[in-house]
Structures are given as structure tokens and as C-alpha cells.
C-alpha positions, 0 to 999 in steps of 0.5 A: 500500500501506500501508508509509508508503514510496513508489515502489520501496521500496512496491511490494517490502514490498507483494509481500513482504506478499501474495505471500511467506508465510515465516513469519519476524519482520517487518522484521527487518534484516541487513547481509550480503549472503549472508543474502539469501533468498526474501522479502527486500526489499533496498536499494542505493543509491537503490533497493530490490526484492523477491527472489522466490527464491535458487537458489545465487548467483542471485535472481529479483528483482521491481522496480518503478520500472526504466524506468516499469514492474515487472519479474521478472528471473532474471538481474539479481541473484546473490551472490558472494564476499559481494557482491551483484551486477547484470549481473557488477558490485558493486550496492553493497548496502546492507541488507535486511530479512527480511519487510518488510511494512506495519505493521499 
């Protein structure tokens, strides 16, 4: 793509920029992990991916770069208590950006 990042952080601003449609200001950053919706691109510690959806505490995440390969997963990820969690256990969010897309 043409996001001027590489590997993980490339493939979810690419998926965001064709495949989500949200309509909302590119690139726009947030610190909380309950802001996180449908169309994000999140960071935690030396990854990041897309959120395809949230349905309450649960995301449908797609990730590039786990085990040599992209995977959708409903069950990887949800929220609770403000934290965003993998597999029942703190993921140690670090940001998101709402529409991440390449710039243009």
C-alpha cells in the first residue's frame, strides 16, 4: 500500500482504506480503549490490526503478520472494564486511530 508503514501496521490502514467506508476524519487518534469501533486500526505493543466490527465487548479483528499469514478472528479481541483484551488477558493497548488510511 501506500501508508509509508510496513508489515502489520500496512496491511490494517490498507483494509481500513478499501474495505471500511465510515465516513469519519482520517487518522484521527484516541487513547481509550472503549472508543474502539468498526474501522479502527489499533496498536499494542509491537503490533497493530484492523477491527472489522464491535458487537458489545467483542471485535472481529483482521491481522496480518500472526504466524506468516492474515487472519479474521471473532474471538481474539473484546473490551472490558476499559481494557482491551486477547484470549481473557490485558493486550496492553496502546492507541488507535479512527480511519487510518494512506495519505493521499
Amino acid at each position: 500500500g501506500n501508508t509509508g508503514t510496513f508489515e502489520c501496521a500496512a496491511m490494517a490502514a490498507d483494509f481500513v482504506t478499501y474495505m471500511v467506508d465510515g465516513g469519519l476524519k482520517t487518522g484521527e487518534r484516541f487513547e481509550k480503549a472503549d472508543e474502539i469501533r468498526a474501522g479502527d486500526v489499533i496498536s499494542i505493543p509491537g503490533h497493530f490490526f484492523a477491527v472489522v466490527s464491535r458487537k458489545g465487548a467483542q471485535l472481529t479483528t483482521i491481522e496480518g503478520n500472526m504466524n506468516e499469514s492474515v487472519s479474521r478472528s471473532p474471538t481474539r479481541y473484546s473490551v472490558k472494564d476499559g481494557k482491551l483484551m486477547r484470549g481473557g488477558a490485558d493486550a496492553q493497548f496502546e492507541y488507535g486511530y479512527h480511519n487510518w488510511a494512506p495519505p493521499r
